[in-house]
mmCIF file of the N, C-alpha and C atoms, coordinates in Angstrom:
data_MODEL
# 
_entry.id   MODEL 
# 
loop_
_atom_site.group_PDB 
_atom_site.id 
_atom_site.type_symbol 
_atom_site.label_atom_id 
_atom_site.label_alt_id 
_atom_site.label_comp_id 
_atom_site.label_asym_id 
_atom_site.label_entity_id 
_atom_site.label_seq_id 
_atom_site.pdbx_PDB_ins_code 
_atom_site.Cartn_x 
_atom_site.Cartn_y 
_atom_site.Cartn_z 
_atom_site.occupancy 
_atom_site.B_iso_or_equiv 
_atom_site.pdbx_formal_charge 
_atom_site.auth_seq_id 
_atom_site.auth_comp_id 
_atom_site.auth_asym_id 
_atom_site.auth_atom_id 
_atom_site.pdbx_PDB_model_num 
ATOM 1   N N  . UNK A 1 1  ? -64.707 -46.535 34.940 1.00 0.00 ? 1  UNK A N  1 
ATOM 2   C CA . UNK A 1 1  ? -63.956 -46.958 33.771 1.00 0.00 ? 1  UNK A CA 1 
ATOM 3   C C  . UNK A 1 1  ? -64.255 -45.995 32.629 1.00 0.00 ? 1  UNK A C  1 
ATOM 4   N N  . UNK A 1 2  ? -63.222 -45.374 32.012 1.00 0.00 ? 2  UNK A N  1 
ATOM 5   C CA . UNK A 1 2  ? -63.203 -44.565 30.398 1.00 0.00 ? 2  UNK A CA 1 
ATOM 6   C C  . UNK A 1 2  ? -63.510 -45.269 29.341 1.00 0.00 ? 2  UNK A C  1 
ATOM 7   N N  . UNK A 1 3  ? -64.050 -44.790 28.375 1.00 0.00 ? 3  UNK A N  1 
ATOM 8   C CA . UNK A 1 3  ? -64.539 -45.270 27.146 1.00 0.00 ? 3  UNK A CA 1 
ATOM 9   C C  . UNK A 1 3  ? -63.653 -45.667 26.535 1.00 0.00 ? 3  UNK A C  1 
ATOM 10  N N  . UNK A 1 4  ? -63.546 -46.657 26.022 1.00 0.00 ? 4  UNK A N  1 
ATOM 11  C CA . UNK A 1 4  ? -63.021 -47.497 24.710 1.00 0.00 ? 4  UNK A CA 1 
ATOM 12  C C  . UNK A 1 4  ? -63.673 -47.136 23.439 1.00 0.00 ? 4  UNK A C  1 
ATOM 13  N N  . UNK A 1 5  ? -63.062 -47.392 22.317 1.00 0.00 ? 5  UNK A N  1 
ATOM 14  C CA . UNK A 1 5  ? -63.094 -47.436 21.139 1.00 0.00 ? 5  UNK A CA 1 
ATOM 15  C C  . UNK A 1 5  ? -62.354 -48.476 20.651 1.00 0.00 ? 5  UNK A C  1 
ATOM 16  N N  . UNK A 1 6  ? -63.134 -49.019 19.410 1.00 0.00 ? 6  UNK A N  1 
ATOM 17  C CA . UNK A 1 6  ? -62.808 -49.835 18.092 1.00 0.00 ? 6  UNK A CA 1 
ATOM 18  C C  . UNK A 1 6  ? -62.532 -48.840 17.271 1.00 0.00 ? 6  UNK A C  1 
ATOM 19  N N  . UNK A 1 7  ? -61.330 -49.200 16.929 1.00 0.00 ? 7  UNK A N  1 
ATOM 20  C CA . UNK A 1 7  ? -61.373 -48.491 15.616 1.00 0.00 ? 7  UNK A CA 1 
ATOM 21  C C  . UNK A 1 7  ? -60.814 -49.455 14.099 1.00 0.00 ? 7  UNK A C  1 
ATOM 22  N N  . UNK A 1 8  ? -60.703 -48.917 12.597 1.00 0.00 ? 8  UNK A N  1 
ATOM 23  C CA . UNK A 1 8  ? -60.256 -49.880 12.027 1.00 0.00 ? 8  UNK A CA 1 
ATOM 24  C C  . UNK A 1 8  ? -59.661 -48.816 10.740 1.00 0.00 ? 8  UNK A C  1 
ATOM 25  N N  . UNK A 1 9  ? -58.207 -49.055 11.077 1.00 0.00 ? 9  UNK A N  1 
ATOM 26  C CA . UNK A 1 9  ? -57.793 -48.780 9.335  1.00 0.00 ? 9  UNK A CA 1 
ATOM 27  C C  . UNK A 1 9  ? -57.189 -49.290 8.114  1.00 0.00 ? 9  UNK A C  1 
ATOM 28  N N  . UNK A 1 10 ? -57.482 -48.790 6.654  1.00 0.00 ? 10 UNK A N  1 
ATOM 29  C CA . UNK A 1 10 ? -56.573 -49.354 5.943  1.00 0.00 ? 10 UNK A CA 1 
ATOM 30  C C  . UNK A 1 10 ? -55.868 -48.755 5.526  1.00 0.00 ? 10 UNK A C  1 
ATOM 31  N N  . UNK A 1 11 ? -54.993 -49.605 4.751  1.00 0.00 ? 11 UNK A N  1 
ATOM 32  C CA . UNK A 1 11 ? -53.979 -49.469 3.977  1.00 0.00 ? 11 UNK A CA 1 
ATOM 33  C C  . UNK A 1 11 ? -53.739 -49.604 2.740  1.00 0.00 ? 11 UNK A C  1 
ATOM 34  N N  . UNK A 1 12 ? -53.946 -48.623 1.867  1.00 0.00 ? 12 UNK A N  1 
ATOM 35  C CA . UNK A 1 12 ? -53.907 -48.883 0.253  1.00 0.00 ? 12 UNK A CA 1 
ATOM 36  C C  . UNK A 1 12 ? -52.761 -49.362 -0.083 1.00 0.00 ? 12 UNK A C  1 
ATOM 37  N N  . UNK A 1 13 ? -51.608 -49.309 0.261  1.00 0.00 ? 13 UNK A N  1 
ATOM 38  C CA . UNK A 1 13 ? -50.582 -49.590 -0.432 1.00 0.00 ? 13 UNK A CA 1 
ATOM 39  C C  . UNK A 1 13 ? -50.371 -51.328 -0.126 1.00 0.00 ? 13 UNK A C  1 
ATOM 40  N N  . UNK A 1 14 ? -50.590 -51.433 1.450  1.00 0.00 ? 14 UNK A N  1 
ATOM 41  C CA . UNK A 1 14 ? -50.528 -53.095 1.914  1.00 0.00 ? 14 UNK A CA 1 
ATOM 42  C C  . UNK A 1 14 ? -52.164 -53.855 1.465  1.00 0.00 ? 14 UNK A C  1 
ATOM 43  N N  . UNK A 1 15 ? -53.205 -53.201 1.061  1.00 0.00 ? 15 UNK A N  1 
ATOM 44  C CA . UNK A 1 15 ? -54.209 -53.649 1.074  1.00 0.00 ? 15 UNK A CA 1 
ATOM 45  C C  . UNK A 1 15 ? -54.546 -54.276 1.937  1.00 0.00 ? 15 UNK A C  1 
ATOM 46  N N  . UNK A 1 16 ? -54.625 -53.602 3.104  1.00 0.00 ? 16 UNK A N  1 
ATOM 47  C CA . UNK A 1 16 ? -54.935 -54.175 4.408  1.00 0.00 ? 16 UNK A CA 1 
ATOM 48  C C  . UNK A 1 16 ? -55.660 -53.398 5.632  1.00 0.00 ? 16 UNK A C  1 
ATOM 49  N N  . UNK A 1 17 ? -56.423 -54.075 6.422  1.00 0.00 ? 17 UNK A N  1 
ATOM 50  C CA . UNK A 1 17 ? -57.262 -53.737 7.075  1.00 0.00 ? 17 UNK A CA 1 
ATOM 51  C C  . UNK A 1 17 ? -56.260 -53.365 8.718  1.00 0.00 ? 17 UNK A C  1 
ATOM 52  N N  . UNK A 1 18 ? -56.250 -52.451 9.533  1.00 0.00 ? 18 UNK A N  1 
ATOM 53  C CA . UNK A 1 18 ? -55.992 -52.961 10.706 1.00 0.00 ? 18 UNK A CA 1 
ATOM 54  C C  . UNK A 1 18 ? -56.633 -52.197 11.858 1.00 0.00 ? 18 UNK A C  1 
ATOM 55  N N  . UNK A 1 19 ? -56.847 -53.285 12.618 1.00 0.00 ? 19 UNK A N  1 
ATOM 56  C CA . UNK A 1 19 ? -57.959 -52.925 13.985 1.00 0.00 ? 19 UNK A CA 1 
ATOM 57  C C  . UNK A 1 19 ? -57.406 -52.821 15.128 1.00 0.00 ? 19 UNK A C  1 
ATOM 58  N N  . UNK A 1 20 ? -57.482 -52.114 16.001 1.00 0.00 ? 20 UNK A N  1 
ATOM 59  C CA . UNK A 1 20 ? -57.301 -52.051 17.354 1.00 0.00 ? 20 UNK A CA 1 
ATOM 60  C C  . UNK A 1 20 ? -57.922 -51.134 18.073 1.00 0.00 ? 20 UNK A C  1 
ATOM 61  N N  . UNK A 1 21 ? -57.969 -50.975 19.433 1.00 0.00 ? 21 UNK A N  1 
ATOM 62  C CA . UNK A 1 21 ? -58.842 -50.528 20.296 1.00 0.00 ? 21 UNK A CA 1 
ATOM 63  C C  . UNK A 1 21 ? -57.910 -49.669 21.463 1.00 0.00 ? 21 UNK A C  1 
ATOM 64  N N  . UNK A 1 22 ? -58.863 -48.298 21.935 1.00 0.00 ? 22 UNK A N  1 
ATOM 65  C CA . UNK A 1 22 ? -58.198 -47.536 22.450 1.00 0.00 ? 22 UNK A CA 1 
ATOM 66  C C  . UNK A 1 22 ? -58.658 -46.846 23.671 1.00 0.00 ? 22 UNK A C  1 
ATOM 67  N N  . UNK A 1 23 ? -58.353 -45.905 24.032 1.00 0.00 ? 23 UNK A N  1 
ATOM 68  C CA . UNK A 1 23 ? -58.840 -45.522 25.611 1.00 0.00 ? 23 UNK A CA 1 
ATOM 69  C C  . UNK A 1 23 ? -58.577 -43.883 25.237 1.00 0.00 ? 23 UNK A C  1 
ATOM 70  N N  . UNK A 1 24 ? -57.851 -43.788 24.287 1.00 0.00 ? 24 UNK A N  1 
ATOM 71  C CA . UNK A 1 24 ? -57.318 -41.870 23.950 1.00 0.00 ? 24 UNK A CA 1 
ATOM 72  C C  . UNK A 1 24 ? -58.828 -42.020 22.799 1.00 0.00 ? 24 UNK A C  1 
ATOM 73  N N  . UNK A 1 25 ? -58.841 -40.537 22.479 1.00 0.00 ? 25 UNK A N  1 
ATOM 74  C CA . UNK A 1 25 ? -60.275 -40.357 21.255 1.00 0.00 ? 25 UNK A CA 1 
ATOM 75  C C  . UNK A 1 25 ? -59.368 -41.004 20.116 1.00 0.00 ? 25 UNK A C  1 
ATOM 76  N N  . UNK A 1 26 ? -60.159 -41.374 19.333 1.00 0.00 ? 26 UNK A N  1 
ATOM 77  C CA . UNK A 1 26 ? -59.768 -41.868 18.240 1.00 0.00 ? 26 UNK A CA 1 
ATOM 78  C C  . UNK A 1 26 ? -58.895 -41.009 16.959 1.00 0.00 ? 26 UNK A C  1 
ATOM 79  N N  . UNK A 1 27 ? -59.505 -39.619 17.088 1.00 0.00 ? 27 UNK A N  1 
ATOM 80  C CA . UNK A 1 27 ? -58.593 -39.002 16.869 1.00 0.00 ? 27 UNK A CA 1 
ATOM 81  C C  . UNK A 1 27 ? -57.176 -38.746 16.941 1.00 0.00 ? 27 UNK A C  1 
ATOM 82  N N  . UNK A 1 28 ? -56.514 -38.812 18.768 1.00 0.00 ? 28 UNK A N  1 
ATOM 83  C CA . UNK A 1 28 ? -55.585 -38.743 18.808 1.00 0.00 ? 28 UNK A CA 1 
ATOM 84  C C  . UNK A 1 28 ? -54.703 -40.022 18.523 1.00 0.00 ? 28 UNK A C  1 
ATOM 85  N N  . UNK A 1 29 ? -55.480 -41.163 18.872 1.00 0.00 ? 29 UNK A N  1 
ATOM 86  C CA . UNK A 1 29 ? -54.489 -42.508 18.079 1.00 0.00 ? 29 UNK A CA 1 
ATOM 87  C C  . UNK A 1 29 ? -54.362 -42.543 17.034 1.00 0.00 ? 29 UNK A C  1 
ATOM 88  N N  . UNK A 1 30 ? -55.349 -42.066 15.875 1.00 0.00 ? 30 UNK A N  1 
ATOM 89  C CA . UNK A 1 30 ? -55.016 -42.449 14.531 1.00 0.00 ? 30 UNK A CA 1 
ATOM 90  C C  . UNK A 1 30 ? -53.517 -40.989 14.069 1.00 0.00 ? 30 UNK A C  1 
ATOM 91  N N  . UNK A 1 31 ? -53.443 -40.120 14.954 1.00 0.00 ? 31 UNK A N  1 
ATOM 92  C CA . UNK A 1 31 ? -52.568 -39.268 15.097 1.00 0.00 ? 31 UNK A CA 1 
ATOM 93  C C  . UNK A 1 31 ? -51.455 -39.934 15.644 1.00 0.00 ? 31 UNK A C  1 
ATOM 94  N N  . UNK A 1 32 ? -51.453 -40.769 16.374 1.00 0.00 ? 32 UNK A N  1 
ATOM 95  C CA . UNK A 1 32 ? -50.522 -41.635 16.959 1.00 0.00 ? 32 UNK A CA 1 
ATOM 96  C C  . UNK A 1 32 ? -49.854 -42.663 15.886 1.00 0.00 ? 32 UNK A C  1 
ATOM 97  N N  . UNK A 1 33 ? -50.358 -43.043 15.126 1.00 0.00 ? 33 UNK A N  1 
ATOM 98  C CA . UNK A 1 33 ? -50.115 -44.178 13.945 1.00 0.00 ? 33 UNK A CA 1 
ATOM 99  C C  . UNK A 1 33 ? -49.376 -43.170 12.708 1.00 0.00 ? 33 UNK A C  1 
ATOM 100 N N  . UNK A 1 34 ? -50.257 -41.890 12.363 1.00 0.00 ? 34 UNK A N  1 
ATOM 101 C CA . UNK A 1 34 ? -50.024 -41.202 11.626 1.00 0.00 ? 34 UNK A CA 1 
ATOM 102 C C  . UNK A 1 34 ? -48.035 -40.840 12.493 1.00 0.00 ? 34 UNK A C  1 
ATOM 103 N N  . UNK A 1 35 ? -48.100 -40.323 13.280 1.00 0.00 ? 35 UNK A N  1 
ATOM 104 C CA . UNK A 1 35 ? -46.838 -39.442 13.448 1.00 0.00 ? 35 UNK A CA 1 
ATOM 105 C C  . UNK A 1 35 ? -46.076 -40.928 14.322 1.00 0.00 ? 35 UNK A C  1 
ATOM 106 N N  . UNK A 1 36 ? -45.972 -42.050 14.033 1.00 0.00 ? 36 UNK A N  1 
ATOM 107 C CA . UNK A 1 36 ? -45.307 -43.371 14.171 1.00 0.00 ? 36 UNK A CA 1 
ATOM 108 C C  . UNK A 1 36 ? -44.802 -43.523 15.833 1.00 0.00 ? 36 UNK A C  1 
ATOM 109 N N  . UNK A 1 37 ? -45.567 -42.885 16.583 1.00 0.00 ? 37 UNK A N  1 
ATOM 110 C CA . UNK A 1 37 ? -45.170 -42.144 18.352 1.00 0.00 ? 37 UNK A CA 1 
ATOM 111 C C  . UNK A 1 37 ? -44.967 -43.616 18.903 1.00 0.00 ? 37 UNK A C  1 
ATOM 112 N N  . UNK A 1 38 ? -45.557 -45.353 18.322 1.00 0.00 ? 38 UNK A N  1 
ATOM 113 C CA . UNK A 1 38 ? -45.295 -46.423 19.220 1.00 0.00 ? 38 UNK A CA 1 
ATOM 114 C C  . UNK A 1 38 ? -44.031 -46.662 18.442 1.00 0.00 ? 38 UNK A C  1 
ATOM 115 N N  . UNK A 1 39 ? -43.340 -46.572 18.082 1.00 0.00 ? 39 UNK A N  1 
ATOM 116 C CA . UNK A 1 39 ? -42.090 -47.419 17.196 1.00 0.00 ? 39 UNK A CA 1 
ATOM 117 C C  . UNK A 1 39 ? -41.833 -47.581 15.937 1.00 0.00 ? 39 UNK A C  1 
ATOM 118 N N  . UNK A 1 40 ? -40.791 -48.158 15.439 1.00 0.00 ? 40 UNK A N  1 
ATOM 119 C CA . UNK A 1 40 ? -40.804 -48.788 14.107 1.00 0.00 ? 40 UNK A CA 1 
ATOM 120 C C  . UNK A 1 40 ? -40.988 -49.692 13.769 1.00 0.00 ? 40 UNK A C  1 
ATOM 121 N N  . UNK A 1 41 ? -41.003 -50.786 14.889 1.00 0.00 ? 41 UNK A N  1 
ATOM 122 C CA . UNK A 1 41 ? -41.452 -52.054 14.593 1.00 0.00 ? 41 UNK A CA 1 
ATOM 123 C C  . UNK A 1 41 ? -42.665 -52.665 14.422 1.00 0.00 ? 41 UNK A C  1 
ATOM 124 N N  . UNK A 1 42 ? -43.509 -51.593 14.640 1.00 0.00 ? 42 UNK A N  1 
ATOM 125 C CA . UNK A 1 42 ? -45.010 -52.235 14.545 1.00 0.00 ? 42 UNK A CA 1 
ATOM 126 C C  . UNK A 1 42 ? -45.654 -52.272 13.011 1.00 0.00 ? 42 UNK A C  1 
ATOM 127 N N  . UNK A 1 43 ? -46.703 -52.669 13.244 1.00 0.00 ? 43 UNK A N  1 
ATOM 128 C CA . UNK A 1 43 ? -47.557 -53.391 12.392 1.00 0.00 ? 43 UNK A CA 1 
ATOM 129 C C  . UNK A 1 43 ? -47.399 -52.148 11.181 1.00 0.00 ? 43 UNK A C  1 
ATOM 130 N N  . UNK A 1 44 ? -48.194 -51.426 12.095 1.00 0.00 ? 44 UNK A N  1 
ATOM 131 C CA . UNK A 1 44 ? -48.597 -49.759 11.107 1.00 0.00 ? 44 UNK A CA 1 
ATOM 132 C C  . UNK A 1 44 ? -47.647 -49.387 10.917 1.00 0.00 ? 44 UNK A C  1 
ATOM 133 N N  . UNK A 1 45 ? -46.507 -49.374 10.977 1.00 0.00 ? 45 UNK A N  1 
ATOM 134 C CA . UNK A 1 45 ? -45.466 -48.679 10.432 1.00 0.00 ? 45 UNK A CA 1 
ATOM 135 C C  . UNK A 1 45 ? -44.965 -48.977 9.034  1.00 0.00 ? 45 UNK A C  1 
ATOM 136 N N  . UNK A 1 46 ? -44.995 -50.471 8.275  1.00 0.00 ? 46 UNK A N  1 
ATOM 137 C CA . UNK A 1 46 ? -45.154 -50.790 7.400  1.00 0.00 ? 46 UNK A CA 1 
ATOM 138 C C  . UNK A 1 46 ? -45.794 -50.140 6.396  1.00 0.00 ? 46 UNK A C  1 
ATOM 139 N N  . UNK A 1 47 ? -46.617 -49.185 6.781  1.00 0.00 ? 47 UNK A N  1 
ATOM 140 C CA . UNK A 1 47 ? -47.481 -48.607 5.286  1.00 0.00 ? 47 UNK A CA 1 
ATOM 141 C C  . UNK A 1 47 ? -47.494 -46.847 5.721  1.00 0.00 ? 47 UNK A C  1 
ATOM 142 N N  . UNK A 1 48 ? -47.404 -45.998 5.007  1.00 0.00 ? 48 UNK A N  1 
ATOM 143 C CA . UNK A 1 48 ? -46.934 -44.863 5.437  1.00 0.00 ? 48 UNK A CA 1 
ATOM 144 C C  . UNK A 1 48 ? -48.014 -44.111 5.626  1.00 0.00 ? 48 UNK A C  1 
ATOM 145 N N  . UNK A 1 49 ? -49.396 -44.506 4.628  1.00 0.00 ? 49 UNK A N  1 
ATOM 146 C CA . UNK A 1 49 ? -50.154 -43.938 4.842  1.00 0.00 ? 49 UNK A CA 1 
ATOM 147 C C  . UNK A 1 49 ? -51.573 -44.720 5.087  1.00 0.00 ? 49 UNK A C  1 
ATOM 148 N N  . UNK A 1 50 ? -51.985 -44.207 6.088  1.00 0.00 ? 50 UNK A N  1 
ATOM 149 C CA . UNK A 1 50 ? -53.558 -44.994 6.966  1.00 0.00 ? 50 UNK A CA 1 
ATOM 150 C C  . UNK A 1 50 ? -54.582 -44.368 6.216  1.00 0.00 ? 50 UNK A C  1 
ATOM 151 N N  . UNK A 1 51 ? -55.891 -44.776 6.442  1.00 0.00 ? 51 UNK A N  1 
ATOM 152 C CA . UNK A 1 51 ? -56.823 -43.857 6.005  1.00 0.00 ? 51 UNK A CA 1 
ATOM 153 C C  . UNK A 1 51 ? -57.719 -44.520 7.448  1.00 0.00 ? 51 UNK A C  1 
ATOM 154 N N  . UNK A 1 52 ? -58.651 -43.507 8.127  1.00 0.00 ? 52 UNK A N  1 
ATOM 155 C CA . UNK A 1 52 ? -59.910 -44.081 8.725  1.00 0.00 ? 52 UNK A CA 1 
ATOM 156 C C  . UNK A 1 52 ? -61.400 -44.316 8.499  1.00 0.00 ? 52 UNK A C  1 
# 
C-alpha cells in the first residue's frame, strides 16, 4: 500500500478550512485544486485562491 496524506487548506476569501486526503504528493493535489483538474462543482472551486 502507498502513502497517504492529510492535508488541510484555507481559504481567505470563504474563511474556511478544507481537508482531504490523498495518495499523489501533496504537492501535486494542492496543484490539482489550484489548476481546478476535479470540476466546477466542487467544494474548492468556490474560492479561487487556497493557501497550504
Amino acid at each position: 500500500m502507498g502513502k497517504s496524506f492529510v492535508y488541510i487548506l484555507y481559504s481567505n476569501k470563504l474563511d474556511r478550512f478544507y481537508t482531504g486526503i490523498t495518495t499523489l504528493t501533496v504537492e501535486e493535489r494542492f496543484s490539482s485544486h489550484i489548476q481546478k483538474r476535479y470540476g466546477k462543482l466542487n467544494f474548492t472551486q468556490k474560492a479561487k485562491a487556497w493557501t497550504n
